[in-house]
BAVEX-933487 format. One line per 10 residues: number of its first residue (from 1); for each residue x, y, z of C-alpha. Coordinates in pm, whole numbers, plus 50000, padded with zeros to 5 digits. Example, Ala and Ser with C-alpha at 12.3 -4.5 7.8 and 13.67 -1.06 7.14 Angstrom:
% residues 2
1) 51230:49550:50780 ~ 51367:49894:50714
This chain:
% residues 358
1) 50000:50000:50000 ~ 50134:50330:49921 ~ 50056:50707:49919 ~ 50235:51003:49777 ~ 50180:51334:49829 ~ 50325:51631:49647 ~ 50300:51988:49627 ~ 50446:52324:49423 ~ 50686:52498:49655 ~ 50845:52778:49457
11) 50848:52622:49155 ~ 50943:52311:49308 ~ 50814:51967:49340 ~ 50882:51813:49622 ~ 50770:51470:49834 ~ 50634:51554:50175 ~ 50517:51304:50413 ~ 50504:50927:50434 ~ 50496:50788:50073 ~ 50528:50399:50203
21) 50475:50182:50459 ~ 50539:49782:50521 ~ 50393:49581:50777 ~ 50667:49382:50997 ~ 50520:49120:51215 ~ 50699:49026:51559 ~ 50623:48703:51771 ~ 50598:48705:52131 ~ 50544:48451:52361 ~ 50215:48621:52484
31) 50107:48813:52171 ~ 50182:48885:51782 ~ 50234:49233:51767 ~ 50152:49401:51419 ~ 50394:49717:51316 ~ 50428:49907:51011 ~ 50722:50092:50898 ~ 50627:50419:50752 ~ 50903:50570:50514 ~ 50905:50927:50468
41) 51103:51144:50193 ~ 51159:51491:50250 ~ 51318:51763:50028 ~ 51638:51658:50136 ~ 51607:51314:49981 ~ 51677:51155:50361 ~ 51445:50933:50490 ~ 51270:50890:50823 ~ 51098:50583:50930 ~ 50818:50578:51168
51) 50703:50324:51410 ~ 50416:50271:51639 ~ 50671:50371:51907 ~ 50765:50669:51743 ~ 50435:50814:51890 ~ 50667:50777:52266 ~ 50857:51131:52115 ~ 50540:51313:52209 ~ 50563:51178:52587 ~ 50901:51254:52660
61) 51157:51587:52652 ~ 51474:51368:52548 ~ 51796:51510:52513 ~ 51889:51836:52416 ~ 52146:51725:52143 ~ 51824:51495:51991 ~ 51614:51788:51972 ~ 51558:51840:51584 ~ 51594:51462:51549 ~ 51313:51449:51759
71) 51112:51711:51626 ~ 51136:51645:51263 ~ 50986:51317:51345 ~ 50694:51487:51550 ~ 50621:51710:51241 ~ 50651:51456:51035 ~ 50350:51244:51221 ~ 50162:51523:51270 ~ 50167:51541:50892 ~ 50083:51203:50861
81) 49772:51220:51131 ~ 49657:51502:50856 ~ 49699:51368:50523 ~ 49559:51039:50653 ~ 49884:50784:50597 ~ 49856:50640:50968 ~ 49755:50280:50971 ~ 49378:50295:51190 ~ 49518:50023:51380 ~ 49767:50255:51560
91) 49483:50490:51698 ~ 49382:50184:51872 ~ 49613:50282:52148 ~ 49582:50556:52394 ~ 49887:50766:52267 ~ 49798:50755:51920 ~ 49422:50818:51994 ~ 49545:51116:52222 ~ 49781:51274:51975 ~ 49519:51217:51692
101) 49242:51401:51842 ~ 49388:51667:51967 ~ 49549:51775:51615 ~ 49233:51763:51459 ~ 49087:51935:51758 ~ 49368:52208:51645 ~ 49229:52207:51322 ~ 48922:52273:51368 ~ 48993:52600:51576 ~ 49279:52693:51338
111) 48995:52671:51051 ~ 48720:52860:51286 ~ 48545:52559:51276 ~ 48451:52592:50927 ~ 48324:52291:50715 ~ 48570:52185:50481 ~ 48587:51905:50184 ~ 48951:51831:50321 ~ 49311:51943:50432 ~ 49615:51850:50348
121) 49953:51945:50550 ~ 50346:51952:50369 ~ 50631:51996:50562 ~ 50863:52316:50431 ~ 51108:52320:50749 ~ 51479:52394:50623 ~ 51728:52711:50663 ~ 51508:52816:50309 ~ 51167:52857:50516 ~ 51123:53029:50800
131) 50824:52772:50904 ~ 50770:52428:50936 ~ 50393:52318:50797 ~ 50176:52422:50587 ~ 49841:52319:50598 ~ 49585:52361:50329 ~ 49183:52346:50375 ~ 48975:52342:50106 ~ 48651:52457:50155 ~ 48270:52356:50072
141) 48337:52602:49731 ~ 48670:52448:49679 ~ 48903:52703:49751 ~ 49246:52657:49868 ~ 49296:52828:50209 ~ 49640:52811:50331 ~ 49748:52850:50708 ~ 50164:52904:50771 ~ 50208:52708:51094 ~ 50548:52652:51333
151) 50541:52395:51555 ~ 50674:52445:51933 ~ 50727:52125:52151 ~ 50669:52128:52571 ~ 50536:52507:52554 ~ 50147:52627:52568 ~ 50242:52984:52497 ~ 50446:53199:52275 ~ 50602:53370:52556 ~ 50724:53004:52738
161) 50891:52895:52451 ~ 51280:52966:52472 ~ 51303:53149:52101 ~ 51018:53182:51885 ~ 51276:53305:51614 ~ 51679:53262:51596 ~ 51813:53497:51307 ~ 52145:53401:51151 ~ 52423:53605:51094 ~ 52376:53867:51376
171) 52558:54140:51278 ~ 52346:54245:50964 ~ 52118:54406:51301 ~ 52419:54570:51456 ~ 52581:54872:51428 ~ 52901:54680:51387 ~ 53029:54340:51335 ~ 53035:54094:51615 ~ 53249:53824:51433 ~ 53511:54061:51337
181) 53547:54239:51755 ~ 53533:53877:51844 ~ 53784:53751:51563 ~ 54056:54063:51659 ~ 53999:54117:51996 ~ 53921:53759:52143 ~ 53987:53503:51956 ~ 54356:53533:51833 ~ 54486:53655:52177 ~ 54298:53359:52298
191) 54443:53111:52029 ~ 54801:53246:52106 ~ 54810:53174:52457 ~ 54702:52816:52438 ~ 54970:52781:52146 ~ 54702:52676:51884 ~ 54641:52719:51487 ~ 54494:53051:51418 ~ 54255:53029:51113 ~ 54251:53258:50878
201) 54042:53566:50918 ~ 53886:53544:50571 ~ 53822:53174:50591 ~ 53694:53232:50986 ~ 53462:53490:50881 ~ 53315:53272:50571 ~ 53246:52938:50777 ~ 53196:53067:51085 ~ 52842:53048:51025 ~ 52799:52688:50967
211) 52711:52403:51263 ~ 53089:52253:51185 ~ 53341:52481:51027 ~ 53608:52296:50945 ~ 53888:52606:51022 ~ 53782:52557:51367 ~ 53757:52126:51389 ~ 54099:52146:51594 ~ 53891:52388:51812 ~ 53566:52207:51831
221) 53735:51874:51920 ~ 53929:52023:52202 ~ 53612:52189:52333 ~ 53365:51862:52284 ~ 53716:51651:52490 ~ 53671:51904:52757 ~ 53260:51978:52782 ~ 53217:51614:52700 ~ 53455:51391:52804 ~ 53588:51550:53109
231) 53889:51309:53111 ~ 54166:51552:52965 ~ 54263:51872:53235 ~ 54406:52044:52985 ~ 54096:52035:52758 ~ 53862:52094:53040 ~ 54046:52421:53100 ~ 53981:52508:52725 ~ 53656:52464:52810 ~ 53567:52677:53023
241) 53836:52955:52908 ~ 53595:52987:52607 ~ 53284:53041:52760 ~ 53467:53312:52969 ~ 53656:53463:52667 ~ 53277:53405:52458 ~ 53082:53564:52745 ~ 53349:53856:52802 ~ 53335:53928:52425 ~ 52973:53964:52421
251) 52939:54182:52672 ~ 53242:54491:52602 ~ 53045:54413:52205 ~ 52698:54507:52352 ~ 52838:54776:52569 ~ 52991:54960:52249 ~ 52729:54906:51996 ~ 52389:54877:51971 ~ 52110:54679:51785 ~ 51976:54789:51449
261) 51619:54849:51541 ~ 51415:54900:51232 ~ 51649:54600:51041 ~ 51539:54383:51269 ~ 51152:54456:51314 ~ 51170:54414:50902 ~ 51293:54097:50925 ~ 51044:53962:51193 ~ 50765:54145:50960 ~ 50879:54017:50669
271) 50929:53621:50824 ~ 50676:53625:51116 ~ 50349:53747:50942 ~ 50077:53590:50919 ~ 50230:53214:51135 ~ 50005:53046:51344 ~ 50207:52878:51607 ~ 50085:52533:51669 ~ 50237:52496:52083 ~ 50240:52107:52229
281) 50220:52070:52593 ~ 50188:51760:52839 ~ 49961:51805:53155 ~ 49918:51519:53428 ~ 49597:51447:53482 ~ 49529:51232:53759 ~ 49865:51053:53700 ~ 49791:51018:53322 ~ 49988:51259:53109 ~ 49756:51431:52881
291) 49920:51623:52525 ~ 49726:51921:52477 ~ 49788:52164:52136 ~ 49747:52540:52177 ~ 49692:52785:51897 ~ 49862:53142:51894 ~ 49947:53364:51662 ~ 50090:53729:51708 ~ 50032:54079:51565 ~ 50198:54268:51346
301) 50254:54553:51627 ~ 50486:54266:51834 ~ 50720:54275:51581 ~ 50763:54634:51559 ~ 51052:54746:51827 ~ 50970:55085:51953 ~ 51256:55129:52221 ~ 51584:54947:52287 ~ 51796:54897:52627 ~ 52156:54715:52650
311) 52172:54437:52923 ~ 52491:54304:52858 ~ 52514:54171:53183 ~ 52268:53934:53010 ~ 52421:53922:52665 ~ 52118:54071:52580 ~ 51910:54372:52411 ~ 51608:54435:52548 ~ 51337:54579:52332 ~ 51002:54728:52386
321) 50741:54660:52138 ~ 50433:54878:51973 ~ 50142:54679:52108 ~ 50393:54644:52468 ~ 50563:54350:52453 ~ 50939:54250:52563 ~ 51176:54084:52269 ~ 51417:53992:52427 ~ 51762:53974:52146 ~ 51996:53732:52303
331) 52349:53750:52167 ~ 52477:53359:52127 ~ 52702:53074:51972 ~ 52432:52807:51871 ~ 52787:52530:51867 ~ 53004:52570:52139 ~ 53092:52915:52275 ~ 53342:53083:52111 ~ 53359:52776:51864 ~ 53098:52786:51538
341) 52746:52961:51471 ~ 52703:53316:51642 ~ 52337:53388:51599 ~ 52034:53580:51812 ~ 51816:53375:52010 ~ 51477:53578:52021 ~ 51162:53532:52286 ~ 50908:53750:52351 ~ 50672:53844:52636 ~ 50293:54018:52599
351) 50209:54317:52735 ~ 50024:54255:53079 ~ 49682:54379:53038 ~ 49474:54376:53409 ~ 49134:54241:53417 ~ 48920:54518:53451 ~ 48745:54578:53751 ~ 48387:54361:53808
């Protein structure tokens, strides 16, 4: 049995979702157990198989380093609950059955409960998007209505989510660059006292925004040995010398220069509009954990920064927004401090608005 779904993405034609699946049997000595393998083949050609397990990634946090391992998979059955390529047996269970009901639940709110002759969701996540779903309704006259959704894991709000945006490349919002202070001020000082290869500015500044530059792989393996291993003194010190030279660097940056307001609210405009947030949370509920999905979107007015303090203390800028709201701008390295990928890490927080009086 198979089912393929495709769909026009800039000119492209790409295959979203689970396009196979093939039943594998497994004998017990209490029960046959029936599972079947769901393939999936994203834009990127890899595949992802599915099992009736799988569903366990919704009922657990995991490990930070298996994060967008872990999520990919939860988009990409949340996908699958949509366009229908779940085997009915595996709502038989409580998890499934759970998970199923409460996306369609979502649906239904996301669509203002609407009729609709059907929906259809495709997965767009990649460094090329700035979203992860797209879900498409059409309606009882068979019009296409499109929703842009990003999914959050373990948050029921906007605001409890760690970053609902991480812009690369940092120092198109600043007054100044980052990499460079950090390349001439930190970095080969730094690099000279341990006695250690100095890459080359020009090849530093062109990788430096990739998860594993390979100018910096002497670097990165020193810093994994000591964060990691915790066997080697020497590499330990390493360690945590560069999260003191990292965190030092941000803050004399932030002191001297400030944030590029209007740059920035552009980009969140331009990138932000018009996404519905799609927010997964656990509750216990009488010792049963319970997923619930949230739906949350934000005006235009949150994006638009108004006024802008330096907490470097923090490594942070801290922004006031036109409808009230905090953004907080964290300055960061998304691989090891000091290491690979500088980047913002952005949250926000609403205004407070007071119930009025009874």
């Amino acid at each position: 049995m198979k089912a393929q779904v495709t769909n026009n993405i800039n000119g492209k034609s790409v295959i979203l979702f689970p396009v196979t699946y093939k039943e594998k049997q497994r004998q017990t000595q209490k029960q046959k157990q029936t599972q079947k393998q769901i393939q999936t083949q994203k834009q990127t050609q890899k595949q992802t198989t599915i099992w009736h397990n799988s569903i366990n990634v919704f009922y657990s946090i995991g490990k930070r380093a298996d994060n967008d391992k872990n999520n990919k998979i939860r988009e990409c059955i949340i996908g699958s609950i949509i366009n229908k390529c779940i085997p009915e047996i595996y709502f038989t269970t409580i998890k499934w059955k759970l998970l199923h009901d409460c996306v369609f639940q979502y649906l239904n709110i996301l669509h203002d409960n609407q009729p609709y002759l059907s929906v259809e969701c495709f997965h767009t996540a990649g460094r090329s998007h700035t979203f992860d779903l797209l879900i498409v309704f059409t309606d009882m006259e068979k019009n296409n209505i499109e929703y842009v959704i990003e999914f959050k894991y373990n948050a029921n709000s906007i605001s409890s989510t760690p970053q609902f945006v991480s812009p690369m490349k940092p120092s198109q919002y600043l007054t100044a660059s980052y990499e460079e202070h950090f390349y001439d001020n930190y970095l080969v000082p730094f690099l000279e006292k341990w006695c250690l290869t100095i890459p080359n500015k020009c090849v530093w500044l062109k990788e430096i925004h990739r998860p594993y530059p390979e100018c910096v792989k002497h670097l990165k393996n020193k810093y994994d040995s000591g964060h990691k291993n915790k066997q080697v003194a020497d590499d330990i010190s390493f360690y945590h010398e560069c999260k003191k030279m990292t965190k030092d660097s941000i803050y004399s940056f932030i002191q001297s220069h400030d944030l590029c307001t209007d740059t920035l609210s552009d980009y969140f405009i331009k990138t932000q509009k018009n996404k519905n947030y799609m927010l997964y949370k656990l509750s216990n509920q009488n010792g049963i954990m319970i997923p619930t999905i949230t739906l949350e979107s934000m005006e235009q007015g949150d994006y638009k920064i108004v006024e802008c303090i330096k907490n470097p203390e923090l490594s942070r800028y801290e922004c006031k927004t036109q409808t009230g709201g905090i953004i907080n701008v964290l300055l960061r390295w998304r691989n090891g401090n000091g290491i690979a990928f500088p980047a913002f890490q952005v949250s926000y927080k609403p205004s407070y608005k007071p119930e009025p009086d009874q």
